[in-house]
C-alpha positions in Angstrom: 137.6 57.9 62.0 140.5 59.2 63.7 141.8 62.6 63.3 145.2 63.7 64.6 146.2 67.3 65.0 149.4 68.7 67.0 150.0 71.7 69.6 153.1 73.1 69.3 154.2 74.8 72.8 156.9 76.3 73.8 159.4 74.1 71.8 157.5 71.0 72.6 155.2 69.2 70.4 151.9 67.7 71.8 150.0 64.9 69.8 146.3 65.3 70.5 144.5 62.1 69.2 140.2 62.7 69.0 138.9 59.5 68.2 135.0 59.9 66.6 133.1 56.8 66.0 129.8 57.7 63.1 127.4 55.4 62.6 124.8 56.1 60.0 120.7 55.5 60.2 119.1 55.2 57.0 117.2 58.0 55.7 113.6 57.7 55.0 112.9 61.3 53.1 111.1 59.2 50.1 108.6 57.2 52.3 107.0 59.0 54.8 106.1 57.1 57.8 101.7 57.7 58.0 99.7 56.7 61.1 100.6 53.5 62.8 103.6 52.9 60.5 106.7 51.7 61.9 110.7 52.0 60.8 113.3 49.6 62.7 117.4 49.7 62.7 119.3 47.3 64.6 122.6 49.3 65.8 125.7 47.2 65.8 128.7 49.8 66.4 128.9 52.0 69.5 128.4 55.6 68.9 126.1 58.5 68.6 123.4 59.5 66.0 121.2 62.6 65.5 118.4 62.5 63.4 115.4 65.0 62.9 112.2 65.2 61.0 112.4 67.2 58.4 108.7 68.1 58.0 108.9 69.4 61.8 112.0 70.8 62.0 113.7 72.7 63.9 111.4 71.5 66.6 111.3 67.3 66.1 115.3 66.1 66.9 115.9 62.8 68.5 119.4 60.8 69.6 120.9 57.1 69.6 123.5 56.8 71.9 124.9 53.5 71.4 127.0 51.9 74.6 128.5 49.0 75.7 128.1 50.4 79.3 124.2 50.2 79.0 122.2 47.4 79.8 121.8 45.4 76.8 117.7 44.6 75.8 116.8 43.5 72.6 114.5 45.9 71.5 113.5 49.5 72.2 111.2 51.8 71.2 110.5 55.8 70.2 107.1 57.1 69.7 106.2 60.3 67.2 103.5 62.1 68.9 102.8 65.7 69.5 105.1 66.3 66.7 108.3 64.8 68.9 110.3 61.8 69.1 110.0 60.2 72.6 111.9 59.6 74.1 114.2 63.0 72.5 116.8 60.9 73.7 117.7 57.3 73.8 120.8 55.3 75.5 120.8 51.7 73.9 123.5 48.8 73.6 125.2 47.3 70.7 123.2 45.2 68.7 119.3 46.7 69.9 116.6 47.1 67.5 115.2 51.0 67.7 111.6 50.4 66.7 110.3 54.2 65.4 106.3 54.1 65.9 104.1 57.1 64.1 101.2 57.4 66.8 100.0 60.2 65.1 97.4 61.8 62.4 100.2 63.1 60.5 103.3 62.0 58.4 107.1 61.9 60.2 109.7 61.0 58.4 113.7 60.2 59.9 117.0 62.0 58.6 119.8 61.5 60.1 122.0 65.1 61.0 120.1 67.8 62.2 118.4 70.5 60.6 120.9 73.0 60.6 123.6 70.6 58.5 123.2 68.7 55.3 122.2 65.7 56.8 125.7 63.9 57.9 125.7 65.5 61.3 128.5 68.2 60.4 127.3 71.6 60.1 129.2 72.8 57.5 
């Protein structure tokens, strides 16, 4: 999506271009992931993604970051336990599989956003 917006100073006119790449992750509010379940996205555009559980929230917020610049492996992997997603954080590269693993006693589920927006990342 790009966005263009101007500055105008002193006479002169500055373009500002912000270019914002969104990729989206499926949500999974309907079907709770239980014990020892599993969800899997492969990511095929570079960009970011937040995502939460809403069952645990505010407290259970994870990110995607997906970059050419990182070392590309086919898979990777975040674990649910102690009512977080582990790694909170995640650098992959184009085309990886995120693998999301329930390791605990308790349902998890994935939206993507965070808790204080409606679920498209934008807070308003």
């Amino acid at each position: 999506m790009l966005y263009r917006s101007f500055l105008f100073l002193q006479d002169a006119v500055i373009q500002l271009l912000i270019l914002t790449t969104v990729i989206s992750l499926p949500v999974l509010i309907a079907a709770p992931l239980h014990r020892g379940e599993s969800f899997s996205y492969t990511f095929t555009e570079e960009g970011t993604v937040e995502y939460y559980c809403t069952i645990h929230t505010p407290d259970m917020q994870g990110k995607i970051t997906v970059s050419s610049n990182v070392v590309s492996v086919d898979q990777d992997t975040v674990s649910m336990e102690n009512d977080q997603f582990v790694p909170e954080n995640l650098e992959v590269a184009p085309n990886t599989t995120v693998v999301w693993i329930n390791n605990q006693d308790h349902n998890h589920d994935i939206e993507t956003g965070n808790p204080s927006s409606d679920g498209d990342g934008d807070p308003y």
